[in-house]
C-alpha positions as CSV (number, residue, x, y, z in Angstrom):
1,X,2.0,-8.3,-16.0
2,X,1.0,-4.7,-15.1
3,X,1.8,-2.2,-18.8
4,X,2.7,1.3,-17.7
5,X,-1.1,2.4,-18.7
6,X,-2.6,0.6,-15.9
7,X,-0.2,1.7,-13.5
8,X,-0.4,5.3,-14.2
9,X,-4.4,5.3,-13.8
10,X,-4.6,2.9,-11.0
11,X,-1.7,5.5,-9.4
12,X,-3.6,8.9,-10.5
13,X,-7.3,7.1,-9.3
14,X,-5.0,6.6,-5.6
15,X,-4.0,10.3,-5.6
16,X,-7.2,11.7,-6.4
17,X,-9.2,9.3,-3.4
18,X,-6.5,10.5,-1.1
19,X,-6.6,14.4,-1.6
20,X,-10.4,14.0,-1.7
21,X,-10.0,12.4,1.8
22,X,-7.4,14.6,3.1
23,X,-9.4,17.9,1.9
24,X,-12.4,16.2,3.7
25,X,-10.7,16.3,7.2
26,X,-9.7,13.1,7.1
27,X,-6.2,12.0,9.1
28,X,-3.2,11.1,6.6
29,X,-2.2,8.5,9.4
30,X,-5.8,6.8,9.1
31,X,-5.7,7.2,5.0
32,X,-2.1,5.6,4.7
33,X,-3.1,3.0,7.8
34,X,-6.2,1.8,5.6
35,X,-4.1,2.1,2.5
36,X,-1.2,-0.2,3.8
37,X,-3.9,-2.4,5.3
38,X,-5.5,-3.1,2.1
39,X,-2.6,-3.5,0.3
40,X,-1.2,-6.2,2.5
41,X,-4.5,-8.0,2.4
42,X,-4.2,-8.0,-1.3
43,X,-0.4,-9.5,-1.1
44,X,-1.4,-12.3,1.5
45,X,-4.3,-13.3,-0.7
46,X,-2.4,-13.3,-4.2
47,X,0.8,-14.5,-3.5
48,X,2.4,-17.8,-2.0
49,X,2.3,-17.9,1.7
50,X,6.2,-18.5,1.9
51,X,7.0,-15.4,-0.3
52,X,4.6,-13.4,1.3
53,X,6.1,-14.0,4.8
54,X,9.5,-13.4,3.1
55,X,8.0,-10.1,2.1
56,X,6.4,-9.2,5.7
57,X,9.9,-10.0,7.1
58,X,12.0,-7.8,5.1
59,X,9.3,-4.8,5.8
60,X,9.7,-5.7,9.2
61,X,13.0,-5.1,9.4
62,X,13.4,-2.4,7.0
63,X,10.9,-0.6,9.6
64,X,13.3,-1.0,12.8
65,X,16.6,0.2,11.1
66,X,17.9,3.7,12.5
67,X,18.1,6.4,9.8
């Protein structure tokens, strides 16, 4: 289980790489492209295929819904 520690400085080590990145010119759309990339990359290889699908569904239709 992730403590609150760990997720503070893996959360300020995130903000930090993406200002540097933004300051440097770089596109938020790239930076939160690579980002959300990399993070489902990290679901699909640590979780159970089933659940992860689950998961990929439910952001799937989360993203199509109408504000």
């Amino acid at each position: 289980m992730i403590d609150d520690e760990d997720f503070t400085e893996v959360q300020a080590t995130y903000r930090k790489l993406t200002s540097d990145l933004l300051l440097s010119g770089v596109s938020p759309l790239l930076i939160a492209g690579v980002m959300t990339a990399s993070g489902l990359r990290l679901y699909k290889n640590h979780m159970v295929r089933e659940e992860f699908l689950q998961m990929l569904e439910v952001i799937y239709e989360e993203a199509l819904k109408d504000d």
